[in-house]
N, C-alpha and C positions, 0 to 999 in steps of 0.2 A: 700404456694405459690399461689400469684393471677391467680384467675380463676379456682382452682382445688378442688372438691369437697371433704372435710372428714367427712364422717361418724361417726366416735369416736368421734370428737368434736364435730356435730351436734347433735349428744345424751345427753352429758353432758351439753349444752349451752342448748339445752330445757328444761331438767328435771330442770334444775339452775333457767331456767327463770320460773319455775311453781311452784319451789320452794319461789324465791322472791314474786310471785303474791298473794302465801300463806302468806308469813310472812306482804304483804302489805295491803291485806284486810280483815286477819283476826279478828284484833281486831273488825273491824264495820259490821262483817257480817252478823248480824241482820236487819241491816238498810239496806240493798244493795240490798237486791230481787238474783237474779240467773242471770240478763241480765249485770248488769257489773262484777261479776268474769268470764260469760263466753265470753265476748269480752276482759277483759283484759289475758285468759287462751289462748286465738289464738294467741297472740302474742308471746308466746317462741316457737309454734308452725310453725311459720312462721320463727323464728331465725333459727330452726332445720333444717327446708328445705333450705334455703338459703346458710348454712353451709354446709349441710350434705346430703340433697339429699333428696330422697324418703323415704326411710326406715328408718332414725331418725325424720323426718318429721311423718310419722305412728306411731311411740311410744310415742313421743310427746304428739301425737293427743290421741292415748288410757292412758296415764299417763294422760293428762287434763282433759279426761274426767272423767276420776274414783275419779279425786281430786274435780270437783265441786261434784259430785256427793256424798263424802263420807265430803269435807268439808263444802262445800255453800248450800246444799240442805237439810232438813229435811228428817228424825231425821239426825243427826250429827251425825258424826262416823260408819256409817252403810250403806253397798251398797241400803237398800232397800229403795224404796220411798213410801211415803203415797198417794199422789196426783198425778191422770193423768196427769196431765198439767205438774207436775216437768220429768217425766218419757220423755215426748212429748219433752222435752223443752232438756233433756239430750242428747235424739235419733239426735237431730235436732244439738245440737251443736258437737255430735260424727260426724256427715256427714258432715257439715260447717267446721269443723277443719281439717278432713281427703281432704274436698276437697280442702280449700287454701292451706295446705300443701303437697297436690300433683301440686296442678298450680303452686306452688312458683317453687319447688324441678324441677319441666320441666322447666320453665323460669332459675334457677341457673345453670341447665343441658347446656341449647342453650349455655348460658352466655360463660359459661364456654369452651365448644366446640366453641364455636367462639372465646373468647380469645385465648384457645390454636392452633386454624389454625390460627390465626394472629400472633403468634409468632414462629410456624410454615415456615409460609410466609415471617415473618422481614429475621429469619433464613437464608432461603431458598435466599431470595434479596441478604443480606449480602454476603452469596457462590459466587452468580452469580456474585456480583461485587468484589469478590476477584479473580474470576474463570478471568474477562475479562480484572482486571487488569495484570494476570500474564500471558495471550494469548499477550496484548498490548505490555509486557516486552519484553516475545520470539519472538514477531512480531520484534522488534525492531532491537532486539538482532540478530537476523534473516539476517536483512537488512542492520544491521553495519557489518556483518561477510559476506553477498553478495559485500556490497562496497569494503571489505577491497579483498578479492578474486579478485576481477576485479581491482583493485589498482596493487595490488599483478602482476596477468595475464599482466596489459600492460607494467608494470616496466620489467617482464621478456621477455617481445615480446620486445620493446625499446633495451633490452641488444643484446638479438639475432637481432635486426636492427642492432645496432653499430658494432655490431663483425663482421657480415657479410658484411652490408653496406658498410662500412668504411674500412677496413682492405683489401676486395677484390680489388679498385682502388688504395690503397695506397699498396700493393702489387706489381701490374702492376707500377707502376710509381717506387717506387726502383729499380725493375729490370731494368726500362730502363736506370733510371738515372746510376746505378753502370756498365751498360754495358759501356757507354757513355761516365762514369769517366774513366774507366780501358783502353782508350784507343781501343777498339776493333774496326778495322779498318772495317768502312759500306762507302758506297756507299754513294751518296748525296739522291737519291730518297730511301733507307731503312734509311736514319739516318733522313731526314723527313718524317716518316710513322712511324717513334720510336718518334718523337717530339710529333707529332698531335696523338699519341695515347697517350701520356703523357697531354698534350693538355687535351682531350679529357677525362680518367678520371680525371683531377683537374677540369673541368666543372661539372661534374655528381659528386665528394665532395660538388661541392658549391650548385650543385642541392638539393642534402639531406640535409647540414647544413639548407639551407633555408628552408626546408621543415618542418624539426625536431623542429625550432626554431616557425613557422607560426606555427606548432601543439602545441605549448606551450603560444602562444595569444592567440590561440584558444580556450583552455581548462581555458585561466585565463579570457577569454568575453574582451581582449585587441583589438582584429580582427576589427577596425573600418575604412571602405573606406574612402578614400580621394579622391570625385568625383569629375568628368573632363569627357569632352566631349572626348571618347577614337573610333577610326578609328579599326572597326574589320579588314577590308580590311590588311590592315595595320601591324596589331599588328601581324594576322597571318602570315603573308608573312614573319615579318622579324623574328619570332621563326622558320617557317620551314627553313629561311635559316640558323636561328643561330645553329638549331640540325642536321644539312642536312647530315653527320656522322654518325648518327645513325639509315640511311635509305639508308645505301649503298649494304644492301643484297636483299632489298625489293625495288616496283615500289612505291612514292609517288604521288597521284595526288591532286591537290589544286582546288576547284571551289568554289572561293568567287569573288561574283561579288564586280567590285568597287564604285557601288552607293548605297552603304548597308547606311540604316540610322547610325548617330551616337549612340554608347552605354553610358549611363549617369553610369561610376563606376571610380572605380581604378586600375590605368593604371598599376602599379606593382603587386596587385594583379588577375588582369585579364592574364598577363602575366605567373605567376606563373602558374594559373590553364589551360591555352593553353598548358604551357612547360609540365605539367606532364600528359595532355590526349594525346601529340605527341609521351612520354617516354613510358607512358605504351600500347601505339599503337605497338611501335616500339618492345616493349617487349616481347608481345607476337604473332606477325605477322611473319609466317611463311617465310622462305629463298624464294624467287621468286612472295611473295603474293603480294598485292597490298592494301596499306591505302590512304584512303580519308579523304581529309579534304574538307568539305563545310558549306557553311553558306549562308543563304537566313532571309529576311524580313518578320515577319508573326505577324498581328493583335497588329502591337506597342509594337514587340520584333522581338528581334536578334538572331536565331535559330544558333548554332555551332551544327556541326556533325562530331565528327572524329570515322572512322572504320577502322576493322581491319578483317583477316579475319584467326584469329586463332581459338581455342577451344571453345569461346564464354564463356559466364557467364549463368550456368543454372538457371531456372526459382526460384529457393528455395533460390540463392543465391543472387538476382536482388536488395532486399533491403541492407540486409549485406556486401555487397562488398560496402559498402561507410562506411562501423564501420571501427575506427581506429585500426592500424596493423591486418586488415583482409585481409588473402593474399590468392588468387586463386592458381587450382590445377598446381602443377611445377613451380609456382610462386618463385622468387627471391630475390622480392622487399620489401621494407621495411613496405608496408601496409598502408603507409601515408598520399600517394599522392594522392588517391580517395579522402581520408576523407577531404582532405584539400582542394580538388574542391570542395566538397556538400558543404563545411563548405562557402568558396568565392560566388559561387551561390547565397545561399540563403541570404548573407549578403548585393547583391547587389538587394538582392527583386526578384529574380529569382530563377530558378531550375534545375534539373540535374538528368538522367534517362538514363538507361542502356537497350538497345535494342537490339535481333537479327538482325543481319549483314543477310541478301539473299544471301545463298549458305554456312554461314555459320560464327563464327566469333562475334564480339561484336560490337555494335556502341552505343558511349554515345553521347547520347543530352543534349545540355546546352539551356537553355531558358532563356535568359538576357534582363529588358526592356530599350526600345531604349529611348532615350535622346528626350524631348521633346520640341520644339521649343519654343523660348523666345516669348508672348505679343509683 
């Protein structure tokens, strides 16, 4: 394997190469002196360490050295030597040989140890990026089973709108209508007060069809104004008089002045989201309280205020009561009609914010900007 030191064949690959070195200079070893077998002898010695490490690198080195000694040195065949200089020359190439093949065998050692942390490290990378693709997937997977949950949650809040919604005015309206048909003899003023109460839910059906239907442009980005120079003055007056029904247990009072500049939006949907801050005024304002409606000119917008002075909206709930079917405590309602004022607001470049009523109670502010005069 690259980069992994063996010893066994570091052994054998040197004695091999000391062996070649024999069979290549022995025939001219007369002519050759002691200085080329002993530089061609460091060569299997340097195989050994590079192979095998330290320790076949050392036997290397004492096997080379015994072979010039016993084949390239005088007399021939025999550890002994005649001449100081071949002895000088022997010592010299035992410590030459033992040192490059410890230098090599430490260089083969790093080599090595650093190939094996780099494949180590590929390893180690490899994990991590299988580790961050399979975080990526559960993230994923994660966030398609959050979508599908809240899919899930509004389709069942929508059911509970319709059942409840829908079912409770068309309740009151059979009854009246089958009292009506059966003959049951009323008075003129109870069989008009059965009329205008029939009246009055088939208004609050058309209120929610529209509402359910404006939450369905909404959620497909179809919700696009068709602006027109729209009369706040105006527009309110004639929803407080068209809801005036649904403020007959409670005092309403109206303070919009009539030189309010004009609003640059849409006049059906402006409408719309007056009708449902008058509906859920009226919804939740106590028997003998008192709702306000006002609207005043402020910095090149068109401030609406309508209060109420029930339970109010706690502090934790100020942004989520504008989440679709997000319905308050003893709430009724179908949770749409907030969402569908933030949603009108902010499409006409404006905003919408939920404040403490003084003494108690909720008031939502609409901030719409005014229509600015033509060049």
């Amino acid at each position: 394997m690259r980069g992994v030191l063996r010893p066994k064949v570091g052994v054998v690959l040197g004695i091999g190469g000391v062996a070649l070195v024999i069979g290549a200079l022995l025939p001219a070893r007369d002519g050759l002196g002691s200085t080329t077998p002993a530089l061609a002898l460091v060569i299997p010695v340097l195989v050994a360490a590079v192979i095998g490490g330290r320790l076949p690198a050392a036997t290397t080195a004492v096997v080379a050295a015994a072979t010039l000694n016993v084949v390239f040195l005088r007399p021939y065949g025999t550890l002994r030597l005649d001449v100081a200089a071949e002895i000088v020359a022997l010592v010299t190439f035992l410590a030459v040989a033992l040192a490059v093949g410890t230098l090599s065998a430490m260089e083969a050692a790093r080599r090595s140890s650093a190939e094996t942390r780099a494949l180590e490290l590929e390893a180690a990378t490899a994990a991590l990026r299988r580790a961050d693709a399979e975080r990526a997937r559960l993230t994923e997977e994660a966030a398609r089973v959050h979508v599908l949950e809240q899919v899930d949650e509004q389709r069942s809040a929508l059911l509970r709108s319709v059942s409840h919604d829908l079912r409770t005015p068309l309740a009151t309206i059979r009854a009246v209508t089958s009292d009506l048909l059966d003959g049951t003899a009323y008075d003129d003023a109870t069989r008009t007060e059965l009329l205008e109460t029939v009246e009055d839910e088939a208004e609050r059906l058309d209120r929610l069809v529209a509402n359910l239907l404006s939450l369905s442009r909404i959620e497909s980005g179809a919700l696009k104004p068709d602006r027109q120079a729209v009369d706040v003055d105006e527009l309110v007056r004639d929803r407080v008089q068209a809801l005036s029904r649904l403020f007959h247990q409670v005092r309403l009072v109206v303070d919009v002045p009539d030189d309010l500049p004009l609003v640059d939006g849409d006049y059906t949907h402006l409408d719309q989201l007056v009708t449902n801050l008058l509906e859920n005024a009226a919804r939740h304002a106590p028997p003998r309280s008192t709702v306000t409606v006002a609207a005043r000119a402020s910095d090149g917008s068109v401030v609406v205020r309508v209060s109420d002075e029930g339970i109010g909206v706690p502090d934790h709930e100020r942004h989520r009561v504008f989440e679709p079917f997000r319905t308050g405590e003893g709430s009724r309602s179908s949770g749409v009609g907030l969402a569908i004022c933030k949603a009108i607001a902010e499409a006409h470049g404006g905003r919408i914010a939920v404040e403490r009523t003084a003494g108690g109670g909720a008031t939502f502010v609409v901030t719409l900007p005014a229509r600015m005069p033509a060049a």
